[in-house]
N, C-alpha and C positions, 0 to 999 in steps of 0.2 A: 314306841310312844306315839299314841294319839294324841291331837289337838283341832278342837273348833272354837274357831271364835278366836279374840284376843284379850287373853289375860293381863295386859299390861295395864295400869290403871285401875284392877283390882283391890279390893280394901279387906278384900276376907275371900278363907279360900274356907269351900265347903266339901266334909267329905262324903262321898255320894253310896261309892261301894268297896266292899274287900276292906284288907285291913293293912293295909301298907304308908297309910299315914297312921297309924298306930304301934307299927314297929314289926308289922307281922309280914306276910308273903307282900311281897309288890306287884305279884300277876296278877294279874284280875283286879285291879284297883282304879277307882275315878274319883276324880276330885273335880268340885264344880270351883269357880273363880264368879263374888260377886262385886260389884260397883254399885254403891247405895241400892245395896240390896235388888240388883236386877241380876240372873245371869251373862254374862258378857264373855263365858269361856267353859269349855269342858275338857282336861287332860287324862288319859285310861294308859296304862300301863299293861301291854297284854290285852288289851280289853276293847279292841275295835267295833265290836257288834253293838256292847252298849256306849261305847262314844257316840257313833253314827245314830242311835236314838234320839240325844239330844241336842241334832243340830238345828230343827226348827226351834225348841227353847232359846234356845242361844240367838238364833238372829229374832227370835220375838221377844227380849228379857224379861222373859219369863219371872218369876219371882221366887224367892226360898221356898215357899210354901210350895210352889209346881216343881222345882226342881226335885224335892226329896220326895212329892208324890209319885215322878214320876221314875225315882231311885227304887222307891219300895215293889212298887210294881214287877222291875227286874230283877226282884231279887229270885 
């Protein structure tokens, strides 16, 4: 398990990649964590390379809209 940022204080978890908040494999999965709608967290399960992508979103709170741009991109 990966983590950047702190989820604590989260109000919505977004899911970024993989299908493991879906019920499916949990490798390769990332979930962003937002707070009125800013990024404030990124957890990857298996999935170090794209955590460490968005650690500058994370300390910039980035916004929904940047975080799932920058999900599609990795895919």
């Amino acid at each position: 398990i990966q983590l950047v940022g702190h989820p604590d204080g989260a109000d919505e978890v977004l899911p970024l990649l993989g299908a493991g908040l879906d019920g499916g494999a949990v490798r390769g999965t990332v979930a962003g964590y937002l707070a009125g709608g800013r990024l404030v967290a990124v957890a990857g399960f298996g999935a170090a390379r794209h955590v460490a992508r968005f650690r500058a979103p994370v300390a910039d709170g980035a916004d929904r809209a940047a975080a799932l741009e920058l999900a599609a991109a990795q895919r």
